[in-house]
N, C-alpha and C positions, 0 to 999 in steps of 0.2 A: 441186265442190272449189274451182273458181276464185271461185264467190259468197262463200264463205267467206274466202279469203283478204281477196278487197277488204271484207269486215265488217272481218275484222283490220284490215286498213291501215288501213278509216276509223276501228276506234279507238284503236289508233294516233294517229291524227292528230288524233281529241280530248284523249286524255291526255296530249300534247305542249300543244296549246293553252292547256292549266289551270296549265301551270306558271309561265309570267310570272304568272298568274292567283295564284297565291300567292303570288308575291313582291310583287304590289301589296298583296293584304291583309294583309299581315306588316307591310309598311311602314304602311297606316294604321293598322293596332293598338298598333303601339307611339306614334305620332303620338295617338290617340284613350287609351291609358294614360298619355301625357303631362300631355295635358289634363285628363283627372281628376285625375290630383295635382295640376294647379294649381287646379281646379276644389274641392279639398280643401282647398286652403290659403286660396283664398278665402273659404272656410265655415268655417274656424277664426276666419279676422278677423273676419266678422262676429258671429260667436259670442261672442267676447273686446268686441268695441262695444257687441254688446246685453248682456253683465253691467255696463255702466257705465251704460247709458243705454236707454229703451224706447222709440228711434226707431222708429217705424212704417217708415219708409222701408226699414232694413236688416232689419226682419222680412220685407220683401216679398223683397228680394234674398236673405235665405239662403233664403227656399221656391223661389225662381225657379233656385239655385246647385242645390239639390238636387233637384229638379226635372230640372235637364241633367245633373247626375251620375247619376239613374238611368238618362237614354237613354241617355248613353254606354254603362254598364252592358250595358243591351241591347243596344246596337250590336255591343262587343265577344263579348256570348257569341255573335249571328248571326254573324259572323265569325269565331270560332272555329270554330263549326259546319260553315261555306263551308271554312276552312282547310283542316278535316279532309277532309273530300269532295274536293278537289279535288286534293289529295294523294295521294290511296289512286292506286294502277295497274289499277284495276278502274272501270268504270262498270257502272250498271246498266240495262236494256234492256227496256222493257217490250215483247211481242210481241202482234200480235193478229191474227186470222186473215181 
């Protein structure tokens, strides 16, 4: 009975741990959605330069713009992912004998 309890209290005292743990990924999510709108607005400017003109230069910059919009992209769904997880009041426990 008492081995059980101290399981609980240790998780317990994981599930307490994950919670500033959220609130940091909250904060960069919306800092990293930030970013891609302006990461957006950049690749509109470019977009509106090259209908005027066929600078090779800003062809490299809107692939290199979009290019970091897709990591971002990826960054924020691994971080959603983390969000969820670390949220829930359950962990999972793998046992082995």
């Amino acid at each position: 009975m008492t081995n059980l309890r101290s399981r609980a209290n240790l998780i317990s005292k994981i599930i307490e741990k994950r919670k500033p743990l959220v609130e940091k990924i909250v904060t960069v999510k919306i800092y990293l959605e930030n970013l891609n709108d302006k990461l957006g607005d950049l690749e509109k400017k470019c977009q509106d330069l090259l209908s005027d003109t066929s600078d090779v230069g800003a062809i490299r910059v809107q692939g290199r713009l979009s290019h970091l919009r897709d990591e971002v992209d990826k960054s924020l769904q691994t971080l959603s992912k983390l969000e969820t997880r670390f949220n829930r009041e359950t962990i999972n426990i793998g046992l082995t004998h």
